[in-house]
N, CA, C and O atoms as a GROMACS GRO file, in nm:
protein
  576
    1UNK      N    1  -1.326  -0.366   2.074
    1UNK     CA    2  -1.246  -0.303   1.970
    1UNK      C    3  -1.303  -0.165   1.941
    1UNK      O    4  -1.421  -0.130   1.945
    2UNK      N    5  -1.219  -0.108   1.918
    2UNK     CA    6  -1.262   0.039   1.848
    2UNK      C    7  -1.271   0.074   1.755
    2UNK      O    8  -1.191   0.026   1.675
    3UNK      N    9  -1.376   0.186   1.699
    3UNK     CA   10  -1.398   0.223   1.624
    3UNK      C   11  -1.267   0.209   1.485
    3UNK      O   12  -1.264   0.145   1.380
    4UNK      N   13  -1.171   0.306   1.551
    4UNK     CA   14  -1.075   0.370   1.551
    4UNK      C   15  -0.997   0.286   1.398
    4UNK      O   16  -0.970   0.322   1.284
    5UNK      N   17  -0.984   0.152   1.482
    5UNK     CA   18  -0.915   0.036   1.416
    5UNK      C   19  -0.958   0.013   1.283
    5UNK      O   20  -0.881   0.006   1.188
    6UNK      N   21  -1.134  -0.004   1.274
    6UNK     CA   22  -1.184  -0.038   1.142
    6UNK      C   23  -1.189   0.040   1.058
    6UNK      O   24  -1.174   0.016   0.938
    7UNK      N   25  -1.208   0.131   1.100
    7UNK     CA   26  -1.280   0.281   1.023
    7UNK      C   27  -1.179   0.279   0.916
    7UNK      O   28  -1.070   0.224   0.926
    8UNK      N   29  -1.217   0.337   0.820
    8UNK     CA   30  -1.166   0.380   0.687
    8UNK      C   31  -1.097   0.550   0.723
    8UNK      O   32  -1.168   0.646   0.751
    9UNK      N   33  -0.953   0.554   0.715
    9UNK     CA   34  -0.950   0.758   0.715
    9UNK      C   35  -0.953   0.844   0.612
    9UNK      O   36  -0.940   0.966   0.606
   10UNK      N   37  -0.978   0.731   0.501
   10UNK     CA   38  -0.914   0.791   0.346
   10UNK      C   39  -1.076   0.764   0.302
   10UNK      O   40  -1.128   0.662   0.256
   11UNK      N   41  -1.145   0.921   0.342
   11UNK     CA   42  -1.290   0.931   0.277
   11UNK      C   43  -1.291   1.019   0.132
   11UNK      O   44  -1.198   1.094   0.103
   12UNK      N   45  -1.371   1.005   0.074
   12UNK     CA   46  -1.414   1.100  -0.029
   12UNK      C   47  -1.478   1.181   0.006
   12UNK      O   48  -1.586   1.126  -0.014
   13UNK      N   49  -1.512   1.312   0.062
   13UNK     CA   50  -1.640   1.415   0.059
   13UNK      C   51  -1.680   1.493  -0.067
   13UNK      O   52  -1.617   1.478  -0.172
   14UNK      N   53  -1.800   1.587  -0.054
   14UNK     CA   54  -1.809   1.676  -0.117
   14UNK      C   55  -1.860   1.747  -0.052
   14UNK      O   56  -1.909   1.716   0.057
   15UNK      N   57  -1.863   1.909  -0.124
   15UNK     CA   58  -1.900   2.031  -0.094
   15UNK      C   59  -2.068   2.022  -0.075
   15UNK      O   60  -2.131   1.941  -0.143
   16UNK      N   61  -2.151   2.129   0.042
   16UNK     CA   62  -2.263   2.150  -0.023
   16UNK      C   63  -2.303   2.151  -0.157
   16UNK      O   64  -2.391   2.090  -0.219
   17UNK      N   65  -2.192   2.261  -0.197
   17UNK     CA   66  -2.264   2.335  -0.360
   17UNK      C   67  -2.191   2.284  -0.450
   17UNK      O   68  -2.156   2.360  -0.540
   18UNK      N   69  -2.132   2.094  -0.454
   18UNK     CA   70  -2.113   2.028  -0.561
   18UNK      C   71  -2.212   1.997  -0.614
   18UNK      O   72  -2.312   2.021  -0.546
   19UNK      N   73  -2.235   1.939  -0.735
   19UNK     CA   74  -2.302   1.923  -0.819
   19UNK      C   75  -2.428   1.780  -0.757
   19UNK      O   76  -2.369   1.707  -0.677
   20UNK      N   77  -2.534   1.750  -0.774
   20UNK     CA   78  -2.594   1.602  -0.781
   20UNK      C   79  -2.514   1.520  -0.882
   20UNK      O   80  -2.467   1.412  -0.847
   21UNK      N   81  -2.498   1.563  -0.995
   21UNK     CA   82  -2.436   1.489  -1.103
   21UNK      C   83  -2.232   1.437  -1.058
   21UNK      O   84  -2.171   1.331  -1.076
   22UNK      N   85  -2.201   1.534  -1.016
   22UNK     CA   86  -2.083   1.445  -0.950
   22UNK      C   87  -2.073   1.367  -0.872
   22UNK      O   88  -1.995   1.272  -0.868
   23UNK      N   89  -2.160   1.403  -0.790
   23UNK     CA   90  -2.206   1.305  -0.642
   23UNK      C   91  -2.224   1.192  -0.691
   23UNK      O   92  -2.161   1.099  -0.640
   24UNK      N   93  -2.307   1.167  -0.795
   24UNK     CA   94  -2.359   1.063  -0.849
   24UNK      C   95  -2.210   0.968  -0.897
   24UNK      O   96  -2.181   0.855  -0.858
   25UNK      N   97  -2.119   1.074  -1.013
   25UNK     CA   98  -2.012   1.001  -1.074
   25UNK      C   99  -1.930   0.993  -0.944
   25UNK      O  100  -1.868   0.889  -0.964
   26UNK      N  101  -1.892   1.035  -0.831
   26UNK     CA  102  -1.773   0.987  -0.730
   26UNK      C  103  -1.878   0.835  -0.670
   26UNK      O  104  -1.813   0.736  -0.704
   27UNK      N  105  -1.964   0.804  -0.621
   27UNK     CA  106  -2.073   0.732  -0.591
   27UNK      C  107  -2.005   0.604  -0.701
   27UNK      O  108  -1.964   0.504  -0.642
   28UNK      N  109  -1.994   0.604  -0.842
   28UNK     CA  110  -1.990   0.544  -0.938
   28UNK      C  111  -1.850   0.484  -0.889
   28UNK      O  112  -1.827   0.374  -0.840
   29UNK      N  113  -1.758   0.596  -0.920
   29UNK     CA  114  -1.641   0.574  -0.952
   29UNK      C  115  -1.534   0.476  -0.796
   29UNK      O  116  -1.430   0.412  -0.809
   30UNK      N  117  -1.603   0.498  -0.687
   30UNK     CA  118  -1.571   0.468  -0.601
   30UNK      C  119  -1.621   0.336  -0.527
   30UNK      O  120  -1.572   0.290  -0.424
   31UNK      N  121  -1.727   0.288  -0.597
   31UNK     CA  122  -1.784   0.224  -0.583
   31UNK      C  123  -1.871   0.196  -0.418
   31UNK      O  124  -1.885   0.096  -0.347
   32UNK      N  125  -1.913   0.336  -0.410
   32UNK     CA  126  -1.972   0.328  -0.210
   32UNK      C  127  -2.131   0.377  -0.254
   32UNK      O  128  -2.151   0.423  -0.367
   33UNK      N  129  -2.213   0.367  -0.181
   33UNK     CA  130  -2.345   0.386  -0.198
   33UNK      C  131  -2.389   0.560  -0.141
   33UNK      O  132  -2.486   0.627  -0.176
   34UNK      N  133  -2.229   0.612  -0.004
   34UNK     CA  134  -2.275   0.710  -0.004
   34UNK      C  135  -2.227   0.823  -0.026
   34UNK      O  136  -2.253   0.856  -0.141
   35UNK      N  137  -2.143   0.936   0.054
   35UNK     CA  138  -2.095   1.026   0.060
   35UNK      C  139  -2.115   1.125   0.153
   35UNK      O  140  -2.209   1.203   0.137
   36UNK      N  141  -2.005   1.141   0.294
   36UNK     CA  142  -2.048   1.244   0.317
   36UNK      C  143  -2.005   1.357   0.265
   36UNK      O  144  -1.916   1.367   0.181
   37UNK      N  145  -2.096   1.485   0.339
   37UNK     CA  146  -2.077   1.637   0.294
   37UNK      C  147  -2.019   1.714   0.394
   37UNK      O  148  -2.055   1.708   0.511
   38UNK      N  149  -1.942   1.779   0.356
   38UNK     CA  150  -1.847   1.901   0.476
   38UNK      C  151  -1.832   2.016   0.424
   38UNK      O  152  -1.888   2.053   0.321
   39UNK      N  153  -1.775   2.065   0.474
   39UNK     CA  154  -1.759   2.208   0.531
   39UNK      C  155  -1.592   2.194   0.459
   39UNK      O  156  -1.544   2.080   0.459
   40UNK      N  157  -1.501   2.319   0.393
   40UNK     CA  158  -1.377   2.306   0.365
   40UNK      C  159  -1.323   2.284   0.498
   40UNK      O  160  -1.229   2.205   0.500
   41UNK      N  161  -1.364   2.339   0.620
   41UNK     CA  162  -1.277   2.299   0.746
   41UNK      C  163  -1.269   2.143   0.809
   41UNK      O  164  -1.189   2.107   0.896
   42UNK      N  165  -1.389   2.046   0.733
   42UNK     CA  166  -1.368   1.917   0.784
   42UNK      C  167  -1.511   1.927   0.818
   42UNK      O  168  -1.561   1.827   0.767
   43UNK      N  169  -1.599   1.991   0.874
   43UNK     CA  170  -1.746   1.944   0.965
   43UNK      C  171  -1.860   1.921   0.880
   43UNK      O  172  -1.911   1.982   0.786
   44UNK      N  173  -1.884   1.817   0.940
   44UNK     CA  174  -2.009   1.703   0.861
   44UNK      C  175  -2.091   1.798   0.872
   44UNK      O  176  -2.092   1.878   0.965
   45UNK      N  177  -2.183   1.796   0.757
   45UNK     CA  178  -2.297   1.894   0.694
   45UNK      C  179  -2.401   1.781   0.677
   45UNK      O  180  -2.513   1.804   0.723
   46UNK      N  181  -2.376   1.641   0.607
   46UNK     CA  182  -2.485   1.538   0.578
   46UNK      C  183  -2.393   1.445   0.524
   46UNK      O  184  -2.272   1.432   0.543
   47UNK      N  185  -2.515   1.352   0.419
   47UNK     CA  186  -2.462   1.214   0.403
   47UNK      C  187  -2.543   1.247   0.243
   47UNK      O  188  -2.647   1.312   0.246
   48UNK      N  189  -2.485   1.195   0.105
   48UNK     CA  190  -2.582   1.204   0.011
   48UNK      C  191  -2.509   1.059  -0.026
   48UNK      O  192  -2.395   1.013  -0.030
   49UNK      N  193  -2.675   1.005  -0.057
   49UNK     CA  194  -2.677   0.834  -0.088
   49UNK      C  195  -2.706   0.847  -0.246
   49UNK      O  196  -2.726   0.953  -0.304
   50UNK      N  197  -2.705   0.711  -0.306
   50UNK     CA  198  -2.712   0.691  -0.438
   50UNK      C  199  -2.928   0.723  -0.463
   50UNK      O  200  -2.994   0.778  -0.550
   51UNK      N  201  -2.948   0.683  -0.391
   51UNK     CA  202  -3.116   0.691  -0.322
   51UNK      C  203  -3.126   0.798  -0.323
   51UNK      O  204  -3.192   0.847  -0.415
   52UNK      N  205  -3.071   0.875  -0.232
   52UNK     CA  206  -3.145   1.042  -0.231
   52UNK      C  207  -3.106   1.082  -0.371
   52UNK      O  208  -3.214   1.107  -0.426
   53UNK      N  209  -3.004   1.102  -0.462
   53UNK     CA  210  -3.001   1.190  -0.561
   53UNK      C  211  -3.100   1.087  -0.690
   53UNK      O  212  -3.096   1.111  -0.811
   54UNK      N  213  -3.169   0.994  -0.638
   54UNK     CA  214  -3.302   0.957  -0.730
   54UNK      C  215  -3.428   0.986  -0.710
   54UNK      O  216  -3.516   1.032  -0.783
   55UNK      N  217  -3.424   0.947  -0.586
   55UNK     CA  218  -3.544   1.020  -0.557
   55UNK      C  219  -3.559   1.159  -0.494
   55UNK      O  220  -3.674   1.187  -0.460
   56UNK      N  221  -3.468   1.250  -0.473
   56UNK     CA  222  -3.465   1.365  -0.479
   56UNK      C  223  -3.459   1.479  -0.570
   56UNK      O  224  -3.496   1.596  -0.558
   57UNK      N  225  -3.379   1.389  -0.702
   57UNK     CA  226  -3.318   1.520  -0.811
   57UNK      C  227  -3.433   1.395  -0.918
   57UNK      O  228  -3.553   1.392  -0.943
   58UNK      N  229  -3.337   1.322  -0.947
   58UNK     CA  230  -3.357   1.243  -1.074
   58UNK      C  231  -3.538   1.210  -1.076
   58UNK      O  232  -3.594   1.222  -1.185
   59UNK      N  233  -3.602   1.179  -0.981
   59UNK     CA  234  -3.741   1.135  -0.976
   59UNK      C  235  -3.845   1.286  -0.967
   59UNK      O  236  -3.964   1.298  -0.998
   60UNK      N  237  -3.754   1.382  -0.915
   60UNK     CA  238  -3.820   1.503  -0.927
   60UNK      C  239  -3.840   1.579  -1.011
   60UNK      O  240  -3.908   1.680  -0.996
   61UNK      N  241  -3.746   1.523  -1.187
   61UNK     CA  242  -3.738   1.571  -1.236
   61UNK      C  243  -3.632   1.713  -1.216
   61UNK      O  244  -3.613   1.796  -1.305
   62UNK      N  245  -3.587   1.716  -1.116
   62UNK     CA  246  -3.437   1.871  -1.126
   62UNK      C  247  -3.358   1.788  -1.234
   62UNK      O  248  -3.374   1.674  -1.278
   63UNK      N  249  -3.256   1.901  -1.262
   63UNK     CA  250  -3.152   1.855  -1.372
   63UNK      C  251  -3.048   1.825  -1.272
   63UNK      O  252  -3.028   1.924  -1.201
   64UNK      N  253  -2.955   1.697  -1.234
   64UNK     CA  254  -2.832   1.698  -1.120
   64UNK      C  255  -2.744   1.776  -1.187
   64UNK      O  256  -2.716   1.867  -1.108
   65UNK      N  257  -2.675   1.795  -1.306
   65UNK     CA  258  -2.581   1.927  -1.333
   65UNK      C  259  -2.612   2.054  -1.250
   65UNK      O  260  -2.528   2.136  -1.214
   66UNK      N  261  -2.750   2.057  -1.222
   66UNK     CA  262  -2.756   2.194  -1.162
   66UNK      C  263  -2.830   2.213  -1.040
   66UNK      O  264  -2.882   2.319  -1.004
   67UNK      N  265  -2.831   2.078  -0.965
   67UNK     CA  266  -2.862   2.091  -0.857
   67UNK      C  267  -2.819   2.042  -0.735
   67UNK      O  268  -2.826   1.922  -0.713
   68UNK      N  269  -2.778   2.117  -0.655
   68UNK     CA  270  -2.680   2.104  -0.517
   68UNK      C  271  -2.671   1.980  -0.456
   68UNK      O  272  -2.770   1.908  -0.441
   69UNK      N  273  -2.574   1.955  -0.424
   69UNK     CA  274  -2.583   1.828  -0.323
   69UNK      C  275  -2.665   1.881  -0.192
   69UNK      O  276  -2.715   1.796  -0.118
   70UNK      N  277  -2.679   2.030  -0.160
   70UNK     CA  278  -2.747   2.056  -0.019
   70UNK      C  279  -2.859   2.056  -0.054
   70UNK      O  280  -2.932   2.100   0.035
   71UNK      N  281  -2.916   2.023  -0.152
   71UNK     CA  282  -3.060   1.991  -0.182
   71UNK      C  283  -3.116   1.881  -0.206
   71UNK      O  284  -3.230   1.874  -0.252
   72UNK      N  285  -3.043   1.782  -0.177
   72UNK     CA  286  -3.033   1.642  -0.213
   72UNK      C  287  -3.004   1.556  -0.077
   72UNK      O  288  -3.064   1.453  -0.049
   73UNK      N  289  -2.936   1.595  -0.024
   73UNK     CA  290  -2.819   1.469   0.083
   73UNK      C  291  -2.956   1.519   0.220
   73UNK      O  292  -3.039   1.609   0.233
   74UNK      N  293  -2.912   1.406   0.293
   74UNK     CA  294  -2.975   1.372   0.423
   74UNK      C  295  -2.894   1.447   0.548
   74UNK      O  296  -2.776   1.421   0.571
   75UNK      N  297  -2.971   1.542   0.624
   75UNK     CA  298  -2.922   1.612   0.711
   75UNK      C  299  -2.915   1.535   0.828
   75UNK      O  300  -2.957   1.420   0.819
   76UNK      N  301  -2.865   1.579   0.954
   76UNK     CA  302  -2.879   1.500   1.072
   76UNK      C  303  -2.870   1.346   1.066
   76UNK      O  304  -2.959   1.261   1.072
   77UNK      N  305  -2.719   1.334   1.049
   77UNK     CA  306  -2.668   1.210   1.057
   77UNK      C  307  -2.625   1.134   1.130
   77UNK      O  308  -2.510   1.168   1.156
   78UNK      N  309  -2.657   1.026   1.191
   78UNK     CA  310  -2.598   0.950   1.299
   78UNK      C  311  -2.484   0.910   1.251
   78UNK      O  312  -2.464   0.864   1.138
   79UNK      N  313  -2.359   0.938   1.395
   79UNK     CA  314  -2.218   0.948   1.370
   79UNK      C  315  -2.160   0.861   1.507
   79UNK      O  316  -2.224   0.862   1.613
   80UNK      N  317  -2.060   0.803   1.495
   80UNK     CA  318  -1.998   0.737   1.618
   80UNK      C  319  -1.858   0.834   1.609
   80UNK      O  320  -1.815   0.899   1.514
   81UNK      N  321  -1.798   0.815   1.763
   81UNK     CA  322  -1.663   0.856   1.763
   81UNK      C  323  -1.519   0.765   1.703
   81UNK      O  324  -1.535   0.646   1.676
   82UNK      N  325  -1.424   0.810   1.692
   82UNK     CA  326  -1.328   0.691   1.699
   82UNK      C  327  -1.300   0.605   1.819
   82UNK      O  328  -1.254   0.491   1.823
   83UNK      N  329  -1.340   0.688   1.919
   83UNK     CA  330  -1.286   0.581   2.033
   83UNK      C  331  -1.419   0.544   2.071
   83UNK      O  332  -1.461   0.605   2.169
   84UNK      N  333  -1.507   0.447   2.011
   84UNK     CA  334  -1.641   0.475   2.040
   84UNK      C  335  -1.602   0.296   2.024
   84UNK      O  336  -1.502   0.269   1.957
   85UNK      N  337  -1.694   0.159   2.097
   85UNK     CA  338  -1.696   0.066   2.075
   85UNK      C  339  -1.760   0.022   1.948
   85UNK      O  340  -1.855   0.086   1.902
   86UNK      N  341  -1.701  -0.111   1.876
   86UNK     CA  342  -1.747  -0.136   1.744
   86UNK      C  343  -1.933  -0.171   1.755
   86UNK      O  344  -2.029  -0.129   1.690
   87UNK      N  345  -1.921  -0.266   1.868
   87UNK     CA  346  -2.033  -0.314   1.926
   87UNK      C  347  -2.181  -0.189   1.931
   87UNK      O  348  -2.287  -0.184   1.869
   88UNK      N  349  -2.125  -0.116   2.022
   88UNK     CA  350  -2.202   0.022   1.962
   88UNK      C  351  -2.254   0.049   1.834
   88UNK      O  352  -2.364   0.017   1.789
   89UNK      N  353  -2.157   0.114   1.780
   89UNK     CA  354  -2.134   0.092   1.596
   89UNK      C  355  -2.250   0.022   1.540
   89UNK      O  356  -2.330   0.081   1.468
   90UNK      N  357  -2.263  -0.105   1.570
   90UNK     CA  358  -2.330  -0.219   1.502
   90UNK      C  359  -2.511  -0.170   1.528
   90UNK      O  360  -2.606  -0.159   1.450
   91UNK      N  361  -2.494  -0.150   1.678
   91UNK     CA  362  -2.620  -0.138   1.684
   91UNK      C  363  -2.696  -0.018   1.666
   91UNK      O  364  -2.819  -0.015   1.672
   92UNK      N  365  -2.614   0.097   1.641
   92UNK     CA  366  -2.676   0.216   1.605
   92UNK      C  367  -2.698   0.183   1.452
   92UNK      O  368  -2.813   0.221   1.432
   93UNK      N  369  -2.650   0.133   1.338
   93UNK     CA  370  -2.598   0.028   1.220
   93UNK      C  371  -2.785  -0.041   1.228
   93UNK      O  372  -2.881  -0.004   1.160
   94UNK      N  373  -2.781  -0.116   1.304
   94UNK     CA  374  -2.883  -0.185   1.270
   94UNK      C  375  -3.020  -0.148   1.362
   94UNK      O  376  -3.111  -0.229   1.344
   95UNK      N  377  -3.043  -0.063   1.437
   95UNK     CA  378  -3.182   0.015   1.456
   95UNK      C  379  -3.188   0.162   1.394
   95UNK      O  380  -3.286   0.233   1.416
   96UNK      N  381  -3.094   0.202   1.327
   96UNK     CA  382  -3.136   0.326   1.211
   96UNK      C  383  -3.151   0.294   1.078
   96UNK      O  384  -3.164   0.375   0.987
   97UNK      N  385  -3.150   0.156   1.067
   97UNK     CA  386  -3.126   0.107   0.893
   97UNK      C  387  -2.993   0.143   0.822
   97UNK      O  388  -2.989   0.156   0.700
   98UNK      N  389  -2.924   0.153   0.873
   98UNK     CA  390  -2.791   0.258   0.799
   98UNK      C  391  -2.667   0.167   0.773
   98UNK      O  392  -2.623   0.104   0.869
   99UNK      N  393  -2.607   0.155   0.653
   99UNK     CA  394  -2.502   0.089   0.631
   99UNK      C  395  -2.346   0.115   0.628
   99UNK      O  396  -2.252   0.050   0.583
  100UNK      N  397  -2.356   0.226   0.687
  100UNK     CA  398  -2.200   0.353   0.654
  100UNK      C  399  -2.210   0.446   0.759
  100UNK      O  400  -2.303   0.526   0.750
  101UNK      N  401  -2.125   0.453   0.869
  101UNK     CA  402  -2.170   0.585   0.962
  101UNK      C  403  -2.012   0.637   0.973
  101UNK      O  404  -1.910   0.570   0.993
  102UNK      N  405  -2.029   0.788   0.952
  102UNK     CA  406  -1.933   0.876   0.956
  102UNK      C  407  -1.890   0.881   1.085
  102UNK      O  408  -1.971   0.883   1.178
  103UNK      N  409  -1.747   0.885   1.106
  103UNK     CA  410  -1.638   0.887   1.239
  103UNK      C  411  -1.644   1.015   1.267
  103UNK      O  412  -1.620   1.076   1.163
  104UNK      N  413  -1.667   1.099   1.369
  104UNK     CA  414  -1.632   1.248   1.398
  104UNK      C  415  -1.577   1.265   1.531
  104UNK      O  416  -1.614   1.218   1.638
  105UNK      N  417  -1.486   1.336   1.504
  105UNK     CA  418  -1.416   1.360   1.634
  105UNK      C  419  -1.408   1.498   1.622
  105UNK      O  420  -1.411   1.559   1.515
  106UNK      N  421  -1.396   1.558   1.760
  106UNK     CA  422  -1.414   1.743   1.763
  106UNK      C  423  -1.516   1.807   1.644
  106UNK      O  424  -1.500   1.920   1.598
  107UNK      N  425  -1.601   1.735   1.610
  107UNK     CA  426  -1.699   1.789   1.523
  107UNK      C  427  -1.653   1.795   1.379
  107UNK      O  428  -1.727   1.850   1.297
  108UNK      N  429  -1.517   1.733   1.333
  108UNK     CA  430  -1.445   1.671   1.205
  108UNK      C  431  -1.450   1.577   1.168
  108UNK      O  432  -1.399   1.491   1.238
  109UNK      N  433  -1.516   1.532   1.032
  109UNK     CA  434  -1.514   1.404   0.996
  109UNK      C  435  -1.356   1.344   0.998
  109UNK      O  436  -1.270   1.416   0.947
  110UNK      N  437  -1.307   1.190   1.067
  110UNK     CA  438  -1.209   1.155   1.043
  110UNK      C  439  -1.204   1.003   0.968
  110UNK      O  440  -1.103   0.935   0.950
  111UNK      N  441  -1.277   0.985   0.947
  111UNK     CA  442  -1.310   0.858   0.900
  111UNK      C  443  -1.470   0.797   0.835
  111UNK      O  444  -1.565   0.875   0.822
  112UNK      N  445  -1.481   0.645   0.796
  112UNK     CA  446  -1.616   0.612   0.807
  112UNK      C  447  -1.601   0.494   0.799
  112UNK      O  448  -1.508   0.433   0.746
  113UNK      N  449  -1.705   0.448   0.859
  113UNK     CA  450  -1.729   0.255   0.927
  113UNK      C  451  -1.834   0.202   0.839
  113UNK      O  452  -1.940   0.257   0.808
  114UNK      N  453  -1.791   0.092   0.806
  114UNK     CA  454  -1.936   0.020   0.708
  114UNK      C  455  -1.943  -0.092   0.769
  114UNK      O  456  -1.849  -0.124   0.842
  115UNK      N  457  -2.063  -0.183   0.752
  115UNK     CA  458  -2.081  -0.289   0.766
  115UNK      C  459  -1.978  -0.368   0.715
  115UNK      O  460  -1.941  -0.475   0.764
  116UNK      N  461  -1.939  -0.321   0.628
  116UNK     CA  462  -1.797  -0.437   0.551
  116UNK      C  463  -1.702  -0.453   0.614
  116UNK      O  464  -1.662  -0.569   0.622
  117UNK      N  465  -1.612  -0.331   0.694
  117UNK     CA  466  -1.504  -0.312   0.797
  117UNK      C  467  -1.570  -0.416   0.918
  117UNK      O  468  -1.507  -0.508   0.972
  118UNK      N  469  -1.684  -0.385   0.942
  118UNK     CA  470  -1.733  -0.503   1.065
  118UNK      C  471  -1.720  -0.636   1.022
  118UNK      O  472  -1.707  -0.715   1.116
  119UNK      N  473  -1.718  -0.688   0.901
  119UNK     CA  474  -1.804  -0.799   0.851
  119UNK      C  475  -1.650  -0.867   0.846
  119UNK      O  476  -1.624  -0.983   0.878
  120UNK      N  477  -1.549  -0.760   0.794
  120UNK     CA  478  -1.391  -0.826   0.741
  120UNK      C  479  -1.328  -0.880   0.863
  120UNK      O  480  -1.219  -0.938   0.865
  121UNK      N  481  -1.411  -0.854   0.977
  121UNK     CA  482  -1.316  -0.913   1.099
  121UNK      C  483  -1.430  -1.004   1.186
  121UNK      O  484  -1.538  -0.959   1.224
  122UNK      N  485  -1.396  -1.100   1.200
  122UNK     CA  486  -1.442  -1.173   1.230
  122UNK      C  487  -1.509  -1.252   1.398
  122UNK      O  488  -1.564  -1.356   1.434
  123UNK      N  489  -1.449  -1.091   1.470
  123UNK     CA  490  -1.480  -1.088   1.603
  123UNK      C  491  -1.628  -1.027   1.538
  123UNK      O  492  -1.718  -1.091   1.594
  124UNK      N  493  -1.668  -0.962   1.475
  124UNK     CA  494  -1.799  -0.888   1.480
  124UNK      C  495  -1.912  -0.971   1.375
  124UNK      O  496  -2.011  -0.910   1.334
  125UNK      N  497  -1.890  -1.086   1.344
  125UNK     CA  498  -1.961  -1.197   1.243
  125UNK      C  499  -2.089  -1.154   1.247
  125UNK      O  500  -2.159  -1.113   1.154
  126UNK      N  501  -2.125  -1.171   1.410
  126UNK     CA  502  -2.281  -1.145   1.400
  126UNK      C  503  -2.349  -1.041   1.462
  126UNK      O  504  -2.469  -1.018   1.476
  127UNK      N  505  -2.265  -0.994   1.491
  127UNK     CA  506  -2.285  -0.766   1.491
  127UNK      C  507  -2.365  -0.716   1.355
  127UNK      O  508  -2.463  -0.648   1.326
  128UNK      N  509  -2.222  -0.818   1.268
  128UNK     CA  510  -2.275  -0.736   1.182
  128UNK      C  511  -2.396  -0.804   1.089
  128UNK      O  512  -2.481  -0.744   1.024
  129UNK      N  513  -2.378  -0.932   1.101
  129UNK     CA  514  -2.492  -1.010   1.036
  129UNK      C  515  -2.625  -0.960   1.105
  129UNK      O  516  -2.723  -0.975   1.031
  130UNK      N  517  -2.641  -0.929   1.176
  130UNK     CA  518  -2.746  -0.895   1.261
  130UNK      C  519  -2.818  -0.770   1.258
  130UNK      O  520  -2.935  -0.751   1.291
  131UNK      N  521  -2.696  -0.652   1.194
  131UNK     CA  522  -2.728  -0.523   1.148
  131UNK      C  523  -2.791  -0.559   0.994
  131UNK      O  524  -2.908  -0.526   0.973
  132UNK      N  525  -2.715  -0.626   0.886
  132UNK     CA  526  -2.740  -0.663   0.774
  132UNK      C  527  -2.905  -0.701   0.799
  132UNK      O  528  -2.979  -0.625   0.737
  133UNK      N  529  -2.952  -0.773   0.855
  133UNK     CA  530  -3.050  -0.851   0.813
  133UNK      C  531  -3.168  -0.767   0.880
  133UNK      O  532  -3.286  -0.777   0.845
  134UNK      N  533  -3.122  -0.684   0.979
  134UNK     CA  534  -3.232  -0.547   1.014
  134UNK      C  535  -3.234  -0.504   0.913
  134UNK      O  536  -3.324  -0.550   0.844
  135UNK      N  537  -3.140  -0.394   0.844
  135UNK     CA  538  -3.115  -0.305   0.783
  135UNK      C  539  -3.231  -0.410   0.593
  135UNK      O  540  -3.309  -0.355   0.516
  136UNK      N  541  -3.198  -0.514   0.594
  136UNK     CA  542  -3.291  -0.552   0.473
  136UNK      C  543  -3.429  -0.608   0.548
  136UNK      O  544  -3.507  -0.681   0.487
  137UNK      N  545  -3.444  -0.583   0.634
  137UNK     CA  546  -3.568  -0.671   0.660
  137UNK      C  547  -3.682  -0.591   0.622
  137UNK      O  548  -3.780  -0.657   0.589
  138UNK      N  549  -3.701  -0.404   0.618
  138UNK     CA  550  -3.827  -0.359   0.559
  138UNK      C  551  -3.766  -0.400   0.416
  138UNK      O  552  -3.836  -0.481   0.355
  139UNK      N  553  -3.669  -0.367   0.364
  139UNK     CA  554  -3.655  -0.391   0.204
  139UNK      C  555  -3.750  -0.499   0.163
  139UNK      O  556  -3.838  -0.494   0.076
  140UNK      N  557  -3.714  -0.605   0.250
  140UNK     CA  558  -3.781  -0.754   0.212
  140UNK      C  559  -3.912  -0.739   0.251
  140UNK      O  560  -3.988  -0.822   0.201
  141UNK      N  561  -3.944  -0.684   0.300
  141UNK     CA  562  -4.063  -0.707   0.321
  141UNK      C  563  -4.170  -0.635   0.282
  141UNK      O  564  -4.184  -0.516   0.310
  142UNK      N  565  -4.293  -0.738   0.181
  142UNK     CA  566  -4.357  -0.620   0.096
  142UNK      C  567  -4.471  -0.531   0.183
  142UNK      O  568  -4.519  -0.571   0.289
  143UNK      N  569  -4.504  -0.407   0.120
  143UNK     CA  570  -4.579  -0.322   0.139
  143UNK      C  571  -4.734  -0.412   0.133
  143UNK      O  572  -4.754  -0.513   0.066
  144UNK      N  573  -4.846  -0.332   0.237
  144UNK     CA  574  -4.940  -0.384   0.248
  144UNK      C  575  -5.048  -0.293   0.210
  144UNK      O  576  -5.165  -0.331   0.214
   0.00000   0.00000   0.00000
């Protein structure tokens, strides 16, 4: 199966030079953990997680009203294509730790794939169970 099929096309982005503090309320309001960042022409710039704008702005003490999402979000993002296999997907998913990977085609975001789109179909049960339980296994596991 392809990418293509699961992927979500109806993303939310934001600008570099939106706010941390909106990032935060679309994050809220949308209920997703991340967000990517573009360019007005469509091209992925990064990814800003609910994580980075805490421990980037909020734990650093910056004020997020006044500090950039390009100072915050995670550069160099692993991305699949649309016509890219789900199977793929899964496993880039579960040896980067990553729960959400942005669709790009011609260097335009067109979409984004979560573990949930994998999880809702039931050809990928243990793709994605398998990414899940990478992706928490440092969580779970305490520091020494």
């Amino acid at each position: 199966m392809k990418v293509r099929e699961l992927m979500n096309p109806h993303v939310v982005t934001l600008s570099t030079t939106d706010s941390s503090a909106l990032a935060a309320r679309l994050l809220s309001r949308h209920n997703v953990g991340s967000l990517p960042v573009c360019t007005s022409d469509g091209r992925l710039r990064g990814i800003v997680t609910d994580r980075d704008i805490v421990l980037r702005c909020v734990a650093a003490e910056e004020d997020p009203a006044q500090t950039p999402v390009r100072e915050v979000m995670t550069r160099g993002c692993y991305t699949v294509g649309p016509e890219d296999d789900c199977r793929q997907a899964t496993q880039i998913m579960a040896t980067r730790q990553i729960r959400r990977l942005p669709v790009v085609e011609g260097g335009k975001l067109v979409g984004m794939l979560s573990l949930g789109d994998l999880a809702r179909t039931h050809e990928f049960d243990m793709e994605a169970s398998h990414a899940l339980s990478e992706i928490s296994e440092n969580v779970l596991r305490p520091e020494r």
